[in-house]
Biopython code that builds the backbone (N, CA, C, O; Angstrom):
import numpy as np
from Bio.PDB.StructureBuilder import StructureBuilder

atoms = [
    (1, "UNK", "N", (-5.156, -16.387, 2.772)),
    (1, "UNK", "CA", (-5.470, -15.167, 3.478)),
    (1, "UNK", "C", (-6.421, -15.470, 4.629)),
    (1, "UNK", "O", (-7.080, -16.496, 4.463)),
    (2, "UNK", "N", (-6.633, -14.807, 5.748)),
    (2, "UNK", "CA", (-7.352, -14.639, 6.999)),
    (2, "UNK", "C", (-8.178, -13.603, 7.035)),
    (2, "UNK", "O", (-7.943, -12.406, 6.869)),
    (3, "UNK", "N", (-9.481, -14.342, 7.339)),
    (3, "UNK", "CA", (-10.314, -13.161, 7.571)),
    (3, "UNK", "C", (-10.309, -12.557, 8.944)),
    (3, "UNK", "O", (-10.232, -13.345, 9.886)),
    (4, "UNK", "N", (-10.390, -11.087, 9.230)),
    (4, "UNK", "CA", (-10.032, -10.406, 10.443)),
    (4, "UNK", "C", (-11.222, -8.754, 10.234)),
    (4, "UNK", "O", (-12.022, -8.287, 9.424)),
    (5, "UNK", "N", (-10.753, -8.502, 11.253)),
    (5, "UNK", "CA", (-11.551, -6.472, 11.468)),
    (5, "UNK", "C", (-10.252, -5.908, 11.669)),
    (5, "UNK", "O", (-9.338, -6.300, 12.395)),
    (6, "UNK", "N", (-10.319, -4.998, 10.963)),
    (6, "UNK", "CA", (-8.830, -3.846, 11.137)),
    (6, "UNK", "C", (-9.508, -2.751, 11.383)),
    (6, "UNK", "O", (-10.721, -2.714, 11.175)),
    (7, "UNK", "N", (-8.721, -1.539, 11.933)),
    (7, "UNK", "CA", (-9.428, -0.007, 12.351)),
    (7, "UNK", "C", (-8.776, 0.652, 11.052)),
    (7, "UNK", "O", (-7.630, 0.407, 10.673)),
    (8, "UNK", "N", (-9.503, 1.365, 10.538)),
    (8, "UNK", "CA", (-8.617, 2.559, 9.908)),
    (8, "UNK", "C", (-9.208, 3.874, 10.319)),
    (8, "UNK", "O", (-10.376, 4.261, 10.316)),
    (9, "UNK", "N", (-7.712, 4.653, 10.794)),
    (9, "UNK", "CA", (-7.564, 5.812, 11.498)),
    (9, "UNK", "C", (-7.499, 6.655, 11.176)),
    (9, "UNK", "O", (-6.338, 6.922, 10.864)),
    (10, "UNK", "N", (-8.677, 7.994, 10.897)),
    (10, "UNK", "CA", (-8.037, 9.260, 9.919)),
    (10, "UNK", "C", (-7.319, 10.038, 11.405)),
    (10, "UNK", "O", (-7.208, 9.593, 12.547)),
    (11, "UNK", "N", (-6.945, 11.269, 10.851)),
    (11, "UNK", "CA", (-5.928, 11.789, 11.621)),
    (11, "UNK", "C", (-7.351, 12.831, 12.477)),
    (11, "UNK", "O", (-8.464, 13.193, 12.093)),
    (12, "UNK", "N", (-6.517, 13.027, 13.846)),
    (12, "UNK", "CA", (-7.721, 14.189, 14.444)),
    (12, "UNK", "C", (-7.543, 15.826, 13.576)),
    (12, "UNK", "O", (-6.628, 16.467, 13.059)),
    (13, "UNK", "N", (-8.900, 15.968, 13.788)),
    (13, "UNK", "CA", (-9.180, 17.723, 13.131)),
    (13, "UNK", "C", (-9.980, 18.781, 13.900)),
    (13, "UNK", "O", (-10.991, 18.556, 14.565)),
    (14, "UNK", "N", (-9.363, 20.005, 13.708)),
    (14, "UNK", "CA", (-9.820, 21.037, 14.345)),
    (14, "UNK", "C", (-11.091, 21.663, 13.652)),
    (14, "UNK", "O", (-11.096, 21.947, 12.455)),
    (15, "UNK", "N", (-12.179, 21.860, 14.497)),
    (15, "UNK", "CA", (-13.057, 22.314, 13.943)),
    (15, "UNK", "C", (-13.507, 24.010, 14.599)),
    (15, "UNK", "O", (-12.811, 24.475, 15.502)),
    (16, "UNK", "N", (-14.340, 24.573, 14.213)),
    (16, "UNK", "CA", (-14.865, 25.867, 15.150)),
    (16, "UNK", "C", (-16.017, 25.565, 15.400)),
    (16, "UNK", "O", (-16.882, 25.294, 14.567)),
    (17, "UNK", "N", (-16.176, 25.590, 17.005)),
    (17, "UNK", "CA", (-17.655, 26.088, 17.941)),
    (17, "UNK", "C", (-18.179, 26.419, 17.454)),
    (17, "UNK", "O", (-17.928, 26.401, 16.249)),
    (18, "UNK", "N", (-19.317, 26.991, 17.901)),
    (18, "UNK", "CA", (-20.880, 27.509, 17.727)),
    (18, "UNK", "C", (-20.575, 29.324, 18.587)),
    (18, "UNK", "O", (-21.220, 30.367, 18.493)),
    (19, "UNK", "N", (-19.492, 29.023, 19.257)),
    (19, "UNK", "CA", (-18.901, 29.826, 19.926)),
    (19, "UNK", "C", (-17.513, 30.564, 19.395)),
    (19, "UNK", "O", (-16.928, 31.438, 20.034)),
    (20, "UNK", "N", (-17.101, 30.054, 18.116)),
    (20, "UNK", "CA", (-16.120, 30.859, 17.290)),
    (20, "UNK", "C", (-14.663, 30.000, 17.821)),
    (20, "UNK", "O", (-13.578, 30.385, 17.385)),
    (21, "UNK", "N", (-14.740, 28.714, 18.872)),
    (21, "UNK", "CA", (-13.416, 28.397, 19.681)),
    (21, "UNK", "C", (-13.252, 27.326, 18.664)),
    (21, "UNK", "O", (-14.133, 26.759, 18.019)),
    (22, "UNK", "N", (-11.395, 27.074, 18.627)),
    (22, "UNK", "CA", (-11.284, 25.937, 17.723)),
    (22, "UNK", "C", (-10.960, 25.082, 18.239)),
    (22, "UNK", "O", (-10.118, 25.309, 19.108)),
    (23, "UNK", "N", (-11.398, 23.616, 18.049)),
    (23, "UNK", "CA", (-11.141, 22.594, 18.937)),
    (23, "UNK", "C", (-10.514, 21.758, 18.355)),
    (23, "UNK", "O", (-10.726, 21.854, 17.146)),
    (24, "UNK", "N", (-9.574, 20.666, 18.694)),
    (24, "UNK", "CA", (-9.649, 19.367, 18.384)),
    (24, "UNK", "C", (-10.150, 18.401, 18.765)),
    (24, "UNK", "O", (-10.076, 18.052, 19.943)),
    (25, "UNK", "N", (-10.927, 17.582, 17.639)),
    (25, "UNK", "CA", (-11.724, 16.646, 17.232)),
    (25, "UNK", "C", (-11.084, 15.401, 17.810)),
    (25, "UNK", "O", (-9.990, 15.760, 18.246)),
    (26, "UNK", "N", (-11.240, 14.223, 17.997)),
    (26, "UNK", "CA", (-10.677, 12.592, 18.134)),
    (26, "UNK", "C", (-10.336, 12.308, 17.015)),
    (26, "UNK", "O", (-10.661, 12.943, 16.011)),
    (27, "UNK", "N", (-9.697, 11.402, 17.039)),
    (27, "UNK", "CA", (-9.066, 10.359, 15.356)),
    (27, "UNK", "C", (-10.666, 9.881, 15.525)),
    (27, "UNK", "O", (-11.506, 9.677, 16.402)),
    (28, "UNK", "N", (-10.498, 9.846, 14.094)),
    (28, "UNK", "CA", (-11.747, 9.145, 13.551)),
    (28, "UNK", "C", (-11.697, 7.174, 13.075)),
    (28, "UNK", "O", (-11.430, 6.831, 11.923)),
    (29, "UNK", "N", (-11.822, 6.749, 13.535)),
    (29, "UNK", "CA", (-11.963, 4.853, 13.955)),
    (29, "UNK", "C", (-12.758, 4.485, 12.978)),
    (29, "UNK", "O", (-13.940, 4.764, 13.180)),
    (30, "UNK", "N", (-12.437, 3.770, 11.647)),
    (30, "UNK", "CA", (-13.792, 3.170, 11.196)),
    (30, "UNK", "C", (-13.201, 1.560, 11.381)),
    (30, "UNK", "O", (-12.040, 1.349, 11.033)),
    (31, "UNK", "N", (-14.021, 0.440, 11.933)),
    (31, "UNK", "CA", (-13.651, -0.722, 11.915)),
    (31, "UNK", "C", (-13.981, -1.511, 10.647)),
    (31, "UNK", "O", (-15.143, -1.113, 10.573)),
    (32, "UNK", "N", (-13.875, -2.195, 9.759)),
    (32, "UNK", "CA", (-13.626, -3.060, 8.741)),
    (32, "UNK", "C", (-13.524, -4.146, 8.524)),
    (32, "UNK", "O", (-12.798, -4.634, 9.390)),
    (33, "UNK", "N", (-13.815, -4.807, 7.891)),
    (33, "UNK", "CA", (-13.035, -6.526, 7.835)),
    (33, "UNK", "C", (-12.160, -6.534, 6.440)),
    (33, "UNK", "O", (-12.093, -5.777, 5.472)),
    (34, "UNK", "N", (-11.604, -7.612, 6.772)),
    (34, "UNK", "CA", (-9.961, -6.769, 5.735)),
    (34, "UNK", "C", (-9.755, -8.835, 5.876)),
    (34, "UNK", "O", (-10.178, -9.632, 6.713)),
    (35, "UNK", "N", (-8.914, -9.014, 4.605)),
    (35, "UNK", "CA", (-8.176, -10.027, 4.412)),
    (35, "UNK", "C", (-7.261, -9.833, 4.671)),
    (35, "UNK", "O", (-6.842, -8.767, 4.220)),
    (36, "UNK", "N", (-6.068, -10.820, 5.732)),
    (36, "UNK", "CA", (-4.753, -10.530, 5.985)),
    (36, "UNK", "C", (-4.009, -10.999, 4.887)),
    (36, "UNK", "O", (-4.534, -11.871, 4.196)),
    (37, "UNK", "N", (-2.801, -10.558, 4.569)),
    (37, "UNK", "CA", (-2.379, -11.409, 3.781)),
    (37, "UNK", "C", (-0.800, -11.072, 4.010)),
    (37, "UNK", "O", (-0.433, -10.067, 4.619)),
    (38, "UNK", "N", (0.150, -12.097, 3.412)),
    (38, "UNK", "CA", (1.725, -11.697, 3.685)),
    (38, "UNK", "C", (2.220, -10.959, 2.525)),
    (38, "UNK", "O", (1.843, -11.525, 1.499)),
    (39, "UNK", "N", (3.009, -9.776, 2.255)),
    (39, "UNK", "CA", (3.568, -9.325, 1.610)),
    (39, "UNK", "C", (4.684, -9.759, 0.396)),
    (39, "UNK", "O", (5.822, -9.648, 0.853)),
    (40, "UNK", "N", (4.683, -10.146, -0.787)),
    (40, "UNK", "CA", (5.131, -10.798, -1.846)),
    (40, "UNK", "C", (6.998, -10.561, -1.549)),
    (40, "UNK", "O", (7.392, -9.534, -0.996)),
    (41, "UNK", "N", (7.543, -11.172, -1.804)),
    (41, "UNK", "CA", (9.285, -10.925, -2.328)),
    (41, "UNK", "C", (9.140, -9.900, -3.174)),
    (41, "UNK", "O", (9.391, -8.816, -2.648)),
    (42, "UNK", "N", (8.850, -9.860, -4.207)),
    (42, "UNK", "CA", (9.247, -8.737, -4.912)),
    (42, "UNK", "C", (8.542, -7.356, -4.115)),
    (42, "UNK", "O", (9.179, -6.304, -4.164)),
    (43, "UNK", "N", (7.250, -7.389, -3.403)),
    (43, "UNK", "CA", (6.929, -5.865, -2.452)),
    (43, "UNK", "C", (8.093, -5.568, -1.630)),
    (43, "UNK", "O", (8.583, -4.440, -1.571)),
    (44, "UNK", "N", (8.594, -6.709, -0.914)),
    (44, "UNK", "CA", (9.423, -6.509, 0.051)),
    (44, "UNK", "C", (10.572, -5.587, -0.387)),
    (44, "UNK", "O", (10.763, -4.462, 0.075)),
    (45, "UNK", "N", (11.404, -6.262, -1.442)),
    (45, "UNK", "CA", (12.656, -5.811, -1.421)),
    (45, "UNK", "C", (12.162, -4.657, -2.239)),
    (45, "UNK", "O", (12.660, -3.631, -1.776)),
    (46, "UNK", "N", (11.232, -4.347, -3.471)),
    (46, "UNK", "CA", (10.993, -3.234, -3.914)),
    (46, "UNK", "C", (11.361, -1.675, -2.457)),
    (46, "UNK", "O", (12.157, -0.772, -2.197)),
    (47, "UNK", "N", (10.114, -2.324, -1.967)),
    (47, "UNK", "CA", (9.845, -0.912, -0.880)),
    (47, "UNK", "C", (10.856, -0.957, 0.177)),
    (47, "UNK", "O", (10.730, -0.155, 1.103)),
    (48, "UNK", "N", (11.836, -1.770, 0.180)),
    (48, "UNK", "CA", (13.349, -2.086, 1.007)),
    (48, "UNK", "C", (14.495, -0.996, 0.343)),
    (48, "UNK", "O", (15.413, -0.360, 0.861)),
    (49, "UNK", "N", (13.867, -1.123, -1.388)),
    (49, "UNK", "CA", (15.135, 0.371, -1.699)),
    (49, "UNK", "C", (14.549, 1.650, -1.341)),
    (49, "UNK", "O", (15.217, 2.681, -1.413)),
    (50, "UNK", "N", (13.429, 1.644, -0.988)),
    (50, "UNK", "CA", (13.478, 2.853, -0.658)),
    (50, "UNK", "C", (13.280, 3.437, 0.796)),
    (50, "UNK", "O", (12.746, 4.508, 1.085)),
    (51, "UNK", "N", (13.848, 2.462, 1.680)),
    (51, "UNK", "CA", (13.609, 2.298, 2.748)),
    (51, "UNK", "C", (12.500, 2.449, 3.660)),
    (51, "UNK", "O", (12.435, 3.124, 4.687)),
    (52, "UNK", "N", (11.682, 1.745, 3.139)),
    (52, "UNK", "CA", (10.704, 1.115, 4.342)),
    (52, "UNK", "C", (10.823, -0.831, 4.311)),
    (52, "UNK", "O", (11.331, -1.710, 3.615)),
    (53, "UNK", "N", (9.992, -0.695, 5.552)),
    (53, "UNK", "CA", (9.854, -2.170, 6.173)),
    (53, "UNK", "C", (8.448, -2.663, 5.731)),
    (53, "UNK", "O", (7.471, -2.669, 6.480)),
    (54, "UNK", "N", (8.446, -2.997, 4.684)),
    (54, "UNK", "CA", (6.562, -3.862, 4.459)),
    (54, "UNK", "C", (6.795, -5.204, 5.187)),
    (54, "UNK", "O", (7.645, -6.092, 5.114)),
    (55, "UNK", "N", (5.174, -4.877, 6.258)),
    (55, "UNK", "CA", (5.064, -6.015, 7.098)),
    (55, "UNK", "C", (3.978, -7.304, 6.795)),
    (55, "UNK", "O", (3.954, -8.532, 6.727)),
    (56, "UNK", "N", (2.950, -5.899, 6.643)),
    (56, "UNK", "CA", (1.702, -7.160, 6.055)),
    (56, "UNK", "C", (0.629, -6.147, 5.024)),
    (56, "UNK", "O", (0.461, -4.930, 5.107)),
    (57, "UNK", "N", (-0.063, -7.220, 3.963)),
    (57, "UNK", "CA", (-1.060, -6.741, 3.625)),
    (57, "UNK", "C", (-2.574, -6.675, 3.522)),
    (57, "UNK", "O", (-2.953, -7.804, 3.832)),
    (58, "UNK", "N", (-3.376, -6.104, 3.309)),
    (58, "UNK", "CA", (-4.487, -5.654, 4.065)),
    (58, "UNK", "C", (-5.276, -5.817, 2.742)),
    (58, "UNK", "O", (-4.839, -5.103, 1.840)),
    (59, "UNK", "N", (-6.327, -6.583, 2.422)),
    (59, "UNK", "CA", (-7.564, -6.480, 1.424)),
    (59, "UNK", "C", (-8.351, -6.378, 2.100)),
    (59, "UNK", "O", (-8.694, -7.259, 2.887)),
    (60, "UNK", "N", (-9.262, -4.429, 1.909)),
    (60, "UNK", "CA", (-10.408, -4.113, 2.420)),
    (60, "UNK", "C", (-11.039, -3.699, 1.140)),
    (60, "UNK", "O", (-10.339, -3.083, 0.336)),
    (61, "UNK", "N", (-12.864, -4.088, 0.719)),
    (61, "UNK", "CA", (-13.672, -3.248, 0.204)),
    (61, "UNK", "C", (-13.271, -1.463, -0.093)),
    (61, "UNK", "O", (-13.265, -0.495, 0.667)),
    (62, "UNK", "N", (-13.063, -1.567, -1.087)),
    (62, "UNK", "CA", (-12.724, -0.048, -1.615)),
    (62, "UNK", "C", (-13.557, 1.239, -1.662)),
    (62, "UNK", "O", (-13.247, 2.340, -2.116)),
    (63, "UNK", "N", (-14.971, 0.727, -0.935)),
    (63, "UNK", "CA", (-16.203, 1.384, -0.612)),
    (63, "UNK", "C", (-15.655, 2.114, 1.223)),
    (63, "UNK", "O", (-15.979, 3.153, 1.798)),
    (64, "UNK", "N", (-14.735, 0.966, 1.624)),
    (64, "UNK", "CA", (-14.568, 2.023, 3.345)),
    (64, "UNK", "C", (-13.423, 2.123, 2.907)),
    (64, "UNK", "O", (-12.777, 1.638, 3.836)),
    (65, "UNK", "N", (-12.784, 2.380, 2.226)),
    (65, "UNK", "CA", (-11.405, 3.011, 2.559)),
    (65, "UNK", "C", (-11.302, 4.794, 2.188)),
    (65, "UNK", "O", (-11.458, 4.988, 0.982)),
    (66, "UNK", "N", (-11.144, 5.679, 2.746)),
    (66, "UNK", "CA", (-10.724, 6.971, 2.652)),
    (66, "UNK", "C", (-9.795, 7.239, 2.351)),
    (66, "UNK", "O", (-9.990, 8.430, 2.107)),
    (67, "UNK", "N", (-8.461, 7.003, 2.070)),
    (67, "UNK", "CA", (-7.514, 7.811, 2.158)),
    (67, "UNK", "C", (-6.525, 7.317, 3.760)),
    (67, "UNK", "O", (-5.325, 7.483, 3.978)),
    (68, "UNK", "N", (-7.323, 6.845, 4.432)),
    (68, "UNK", "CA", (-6.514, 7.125, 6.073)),
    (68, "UNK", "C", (-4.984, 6.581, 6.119)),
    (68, "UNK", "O", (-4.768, 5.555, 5.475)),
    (69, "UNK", "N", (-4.005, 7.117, 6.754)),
    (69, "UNK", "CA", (-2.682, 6.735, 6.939)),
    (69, "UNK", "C", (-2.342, 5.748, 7.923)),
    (69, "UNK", "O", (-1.264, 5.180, 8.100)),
    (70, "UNK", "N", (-3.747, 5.598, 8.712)),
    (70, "UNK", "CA", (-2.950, 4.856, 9.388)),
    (70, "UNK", "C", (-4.083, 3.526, 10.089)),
    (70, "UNK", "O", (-5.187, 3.791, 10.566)),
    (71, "UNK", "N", (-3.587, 2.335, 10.016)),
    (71, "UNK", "CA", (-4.755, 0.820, 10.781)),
    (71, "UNK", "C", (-4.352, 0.715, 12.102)),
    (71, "UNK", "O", (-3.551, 1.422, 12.714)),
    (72, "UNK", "N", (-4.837, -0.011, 12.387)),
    (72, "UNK", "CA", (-4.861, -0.952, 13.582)),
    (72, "UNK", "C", (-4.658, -1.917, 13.406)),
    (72, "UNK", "O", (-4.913, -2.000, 12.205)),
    (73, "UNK", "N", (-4.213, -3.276, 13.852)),
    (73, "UNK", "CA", (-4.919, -4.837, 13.390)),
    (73, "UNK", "C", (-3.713, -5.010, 15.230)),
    (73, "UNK", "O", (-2.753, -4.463, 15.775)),
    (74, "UNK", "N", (-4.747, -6.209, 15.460)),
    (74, "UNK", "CA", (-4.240, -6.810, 16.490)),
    (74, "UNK", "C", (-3.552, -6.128, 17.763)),
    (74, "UNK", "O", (-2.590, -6.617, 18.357)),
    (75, "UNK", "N", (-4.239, -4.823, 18.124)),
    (75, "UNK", "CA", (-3.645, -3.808, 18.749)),
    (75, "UNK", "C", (-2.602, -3.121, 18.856)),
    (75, "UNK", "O", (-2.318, -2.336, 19.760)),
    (76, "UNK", "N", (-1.685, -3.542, 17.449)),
    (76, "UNK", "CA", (-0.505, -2.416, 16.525)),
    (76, "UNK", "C", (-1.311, -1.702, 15.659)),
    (76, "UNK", "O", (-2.256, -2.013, 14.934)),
    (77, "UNK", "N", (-0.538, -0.351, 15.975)),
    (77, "UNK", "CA", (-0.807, 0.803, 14.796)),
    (77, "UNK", "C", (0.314, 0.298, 13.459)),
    (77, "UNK", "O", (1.507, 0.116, 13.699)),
    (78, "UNK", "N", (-0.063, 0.179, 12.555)),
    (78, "UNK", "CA", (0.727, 0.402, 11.082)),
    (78, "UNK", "C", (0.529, 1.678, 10.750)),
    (78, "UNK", "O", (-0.391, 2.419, 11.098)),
    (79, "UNK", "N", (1.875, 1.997, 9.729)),
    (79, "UNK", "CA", (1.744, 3.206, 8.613)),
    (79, "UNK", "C", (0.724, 2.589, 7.322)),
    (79, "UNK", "O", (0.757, 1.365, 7.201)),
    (80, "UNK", "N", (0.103, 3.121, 6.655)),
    (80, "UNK", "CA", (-0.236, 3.002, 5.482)),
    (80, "UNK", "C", (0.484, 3.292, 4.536)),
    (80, "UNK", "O", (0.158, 4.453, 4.288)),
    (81, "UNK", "N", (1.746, 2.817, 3.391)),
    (81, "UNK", "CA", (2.398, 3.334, 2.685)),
    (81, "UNK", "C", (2.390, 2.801, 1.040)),
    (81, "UNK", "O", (3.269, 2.682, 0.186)),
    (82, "UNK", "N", (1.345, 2.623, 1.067)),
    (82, "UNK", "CA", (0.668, 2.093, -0.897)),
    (82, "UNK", "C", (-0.733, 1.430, -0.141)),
    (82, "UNK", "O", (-0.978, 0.868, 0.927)),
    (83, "UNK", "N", (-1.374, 1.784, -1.169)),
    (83, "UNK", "CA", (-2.370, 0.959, -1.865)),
    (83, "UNK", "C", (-2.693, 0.754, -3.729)),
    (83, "UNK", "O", (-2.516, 1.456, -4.725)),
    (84, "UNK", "N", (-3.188, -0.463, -3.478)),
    (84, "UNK", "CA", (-3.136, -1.219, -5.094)),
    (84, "UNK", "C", (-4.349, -1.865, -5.000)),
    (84, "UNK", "O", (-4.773, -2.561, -4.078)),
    (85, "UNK", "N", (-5.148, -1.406, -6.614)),
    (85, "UNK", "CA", (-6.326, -2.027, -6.458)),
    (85, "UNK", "C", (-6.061, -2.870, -7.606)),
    (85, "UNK", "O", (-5.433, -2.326, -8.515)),
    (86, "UNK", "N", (-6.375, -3.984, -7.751)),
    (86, "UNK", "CA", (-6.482, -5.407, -8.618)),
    (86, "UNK", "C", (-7.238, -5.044, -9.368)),
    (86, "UNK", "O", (-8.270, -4.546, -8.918)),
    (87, "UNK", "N", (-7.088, -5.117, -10.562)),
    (87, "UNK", "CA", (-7.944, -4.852, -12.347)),
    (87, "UNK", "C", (-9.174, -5.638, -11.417)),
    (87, "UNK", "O", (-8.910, -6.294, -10.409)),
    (88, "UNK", "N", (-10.548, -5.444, -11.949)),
    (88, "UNK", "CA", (-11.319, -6.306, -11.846)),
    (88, "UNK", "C", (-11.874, -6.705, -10.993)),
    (88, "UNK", "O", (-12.824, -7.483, -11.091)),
    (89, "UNK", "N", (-11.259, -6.122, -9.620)),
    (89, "UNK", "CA", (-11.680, -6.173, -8.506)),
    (89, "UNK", "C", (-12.637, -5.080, -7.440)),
    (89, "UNK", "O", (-12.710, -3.945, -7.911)),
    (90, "UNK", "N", (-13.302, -5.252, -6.211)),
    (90, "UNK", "CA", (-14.021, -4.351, -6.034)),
    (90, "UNK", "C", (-13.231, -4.122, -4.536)),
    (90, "UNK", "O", (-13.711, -3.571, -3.545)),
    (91, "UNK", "N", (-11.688, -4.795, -4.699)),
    (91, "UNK", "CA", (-11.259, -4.554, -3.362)),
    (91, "UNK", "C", (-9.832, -3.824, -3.360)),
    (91, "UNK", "O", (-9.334, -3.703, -4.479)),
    (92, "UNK", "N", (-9.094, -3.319, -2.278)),
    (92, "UNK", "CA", (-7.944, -2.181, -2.545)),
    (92, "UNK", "C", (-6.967, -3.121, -1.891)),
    (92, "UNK", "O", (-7.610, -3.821, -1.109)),
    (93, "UNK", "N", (-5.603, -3.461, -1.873)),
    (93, "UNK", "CA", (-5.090, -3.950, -1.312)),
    (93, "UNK", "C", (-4.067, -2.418, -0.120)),
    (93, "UNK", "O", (-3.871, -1.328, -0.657)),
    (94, "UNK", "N", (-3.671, -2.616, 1.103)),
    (94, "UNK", "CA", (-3.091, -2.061, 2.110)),
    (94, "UNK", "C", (-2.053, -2.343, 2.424)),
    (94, "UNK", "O", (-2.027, -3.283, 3.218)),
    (95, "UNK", "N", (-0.732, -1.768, 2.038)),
    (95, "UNK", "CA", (0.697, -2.248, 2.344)),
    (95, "UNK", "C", (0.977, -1.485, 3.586)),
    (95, "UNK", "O", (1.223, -0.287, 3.734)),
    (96, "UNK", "N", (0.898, -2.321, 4.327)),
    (96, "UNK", "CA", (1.401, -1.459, 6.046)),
    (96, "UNK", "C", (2.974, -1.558, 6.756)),
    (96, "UNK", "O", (3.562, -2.600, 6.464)),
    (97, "UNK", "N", (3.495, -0.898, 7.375)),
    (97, "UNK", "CA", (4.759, -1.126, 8.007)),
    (97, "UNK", "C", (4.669, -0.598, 9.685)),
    (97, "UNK", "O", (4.008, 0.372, 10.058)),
    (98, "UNK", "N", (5.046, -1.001, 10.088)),
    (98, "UNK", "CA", (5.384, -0.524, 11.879)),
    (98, "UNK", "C", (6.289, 1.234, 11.722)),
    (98, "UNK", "O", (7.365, 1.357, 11.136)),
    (99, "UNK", "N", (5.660, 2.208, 12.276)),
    (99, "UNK", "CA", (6.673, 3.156, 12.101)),
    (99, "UNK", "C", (6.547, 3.813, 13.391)),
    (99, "UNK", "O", (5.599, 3.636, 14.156)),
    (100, "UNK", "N", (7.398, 4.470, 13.574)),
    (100, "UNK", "CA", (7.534, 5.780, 14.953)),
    (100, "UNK", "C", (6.657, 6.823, 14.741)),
    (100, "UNK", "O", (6.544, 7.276, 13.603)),
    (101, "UNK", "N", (6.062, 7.242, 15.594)),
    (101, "UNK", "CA", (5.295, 8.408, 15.510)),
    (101, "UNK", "C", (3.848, 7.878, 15.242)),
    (101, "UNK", "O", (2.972, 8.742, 15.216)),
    (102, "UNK", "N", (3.478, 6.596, 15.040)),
    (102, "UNK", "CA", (2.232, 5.986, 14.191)),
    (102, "UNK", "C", (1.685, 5.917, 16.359)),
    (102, "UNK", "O", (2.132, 5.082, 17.145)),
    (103, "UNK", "N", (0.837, 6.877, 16.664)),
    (103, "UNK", "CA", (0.362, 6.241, 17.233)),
    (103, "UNK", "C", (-1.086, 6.940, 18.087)),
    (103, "UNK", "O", (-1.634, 7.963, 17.676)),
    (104, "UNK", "N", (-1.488, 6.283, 19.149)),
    (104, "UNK", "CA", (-2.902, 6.793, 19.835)),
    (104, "UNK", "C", (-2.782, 8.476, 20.089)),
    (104, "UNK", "O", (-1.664, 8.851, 20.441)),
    (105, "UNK", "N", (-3.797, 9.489, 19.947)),
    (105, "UNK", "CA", (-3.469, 10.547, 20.528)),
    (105, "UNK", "C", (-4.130, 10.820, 21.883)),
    (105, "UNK", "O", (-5.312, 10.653, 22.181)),
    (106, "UNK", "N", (-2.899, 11.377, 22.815)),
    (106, "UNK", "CA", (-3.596, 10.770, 24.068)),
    (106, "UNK", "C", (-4.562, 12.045, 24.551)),
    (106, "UNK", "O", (-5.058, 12.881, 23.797)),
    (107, "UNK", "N", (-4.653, 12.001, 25.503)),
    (107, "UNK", "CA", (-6.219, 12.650, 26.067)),
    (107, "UNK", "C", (-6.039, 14.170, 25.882)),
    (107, "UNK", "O", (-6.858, 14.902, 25.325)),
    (108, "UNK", "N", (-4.517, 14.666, 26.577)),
    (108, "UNK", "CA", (-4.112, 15.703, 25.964)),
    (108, "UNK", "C", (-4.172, 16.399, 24.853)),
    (108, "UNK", "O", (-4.191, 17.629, 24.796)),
    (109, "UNK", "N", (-4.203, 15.636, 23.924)),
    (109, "UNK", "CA", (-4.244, 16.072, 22.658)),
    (109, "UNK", "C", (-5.096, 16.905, 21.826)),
    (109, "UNK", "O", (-4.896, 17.646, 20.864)),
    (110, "UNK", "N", (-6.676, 16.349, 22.878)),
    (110, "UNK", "CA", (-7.464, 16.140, 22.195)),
    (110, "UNK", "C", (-8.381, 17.180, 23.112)),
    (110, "UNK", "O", (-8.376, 16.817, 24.288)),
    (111, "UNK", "N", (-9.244, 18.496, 22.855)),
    (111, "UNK", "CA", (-9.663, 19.413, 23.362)),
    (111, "UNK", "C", (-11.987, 18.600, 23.418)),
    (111, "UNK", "O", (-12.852, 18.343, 22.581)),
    (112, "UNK", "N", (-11.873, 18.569, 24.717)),
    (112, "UNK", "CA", (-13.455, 18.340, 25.044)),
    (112, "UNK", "C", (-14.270, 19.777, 24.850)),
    (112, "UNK", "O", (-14.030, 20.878, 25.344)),
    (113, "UNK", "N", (-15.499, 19.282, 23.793)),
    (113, "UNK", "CA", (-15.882, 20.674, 23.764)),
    (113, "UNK", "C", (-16.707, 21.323, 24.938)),
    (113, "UNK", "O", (-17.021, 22.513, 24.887)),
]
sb = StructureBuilder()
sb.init_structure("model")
sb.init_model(0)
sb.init_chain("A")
sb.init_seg("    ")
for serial, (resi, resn, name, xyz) in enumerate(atoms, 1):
    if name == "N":
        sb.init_residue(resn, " ", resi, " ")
    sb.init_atom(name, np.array(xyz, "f"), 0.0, 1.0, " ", f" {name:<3s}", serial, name[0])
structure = sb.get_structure()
């Protein structure tokens, strides 16, 4: 495995002003260091019947991980589609795939308060 920093991305959220207006928020970025690692034969073809593409996997500390759907590593967005934590361990493993729709929200998106 390789040691590296990955982003994990929660999704942007609307909040209300001070002024009653609802805005949207930015994706939220937390950076990490994460073990790379390659995805096993048996992950592969498992998550192949049910059609997805597992590309790579991700060991981050189970203390920053939230929930988020979606990383970064190497300036690709991945999907997040499993995580597995190892008996005994204090770390989560991250099964990621390349998908459509996985991506930056652009400036538009995103309301300045």
């Amino acid at each position: 495995m390789v040691d590296t920093t990955i982003k994990l991305i929660g999704p942007p959220t609307r909040q209300q002003d001070a002024k009653g207006v609802w805005r949207t928020t930015a994706e939220t970025v937390t950076e990490v260091f994460a073990q790379v690692g390659s995805v096993s034969r048996n992950e592969y073809f498992s998550a192949g019947r049910q059609g997805m593409r597992p590309e790579i996997m991700f060991s981050v500390f189970m203390g920053e991980y939230d929930g988020q759907q979606i990383c970064e590593y190497n300036g690709t967005r991945y999907a997040i589609y499993r995580t597995y934590h190892p008996e005994g361990t204090d770390y989560l493993e991250l099964y990621v795939q390349r998908e459509t729709g996985v991506h930056k929200a652009s400036e538009s998106e995103v309301d300045e308060p």
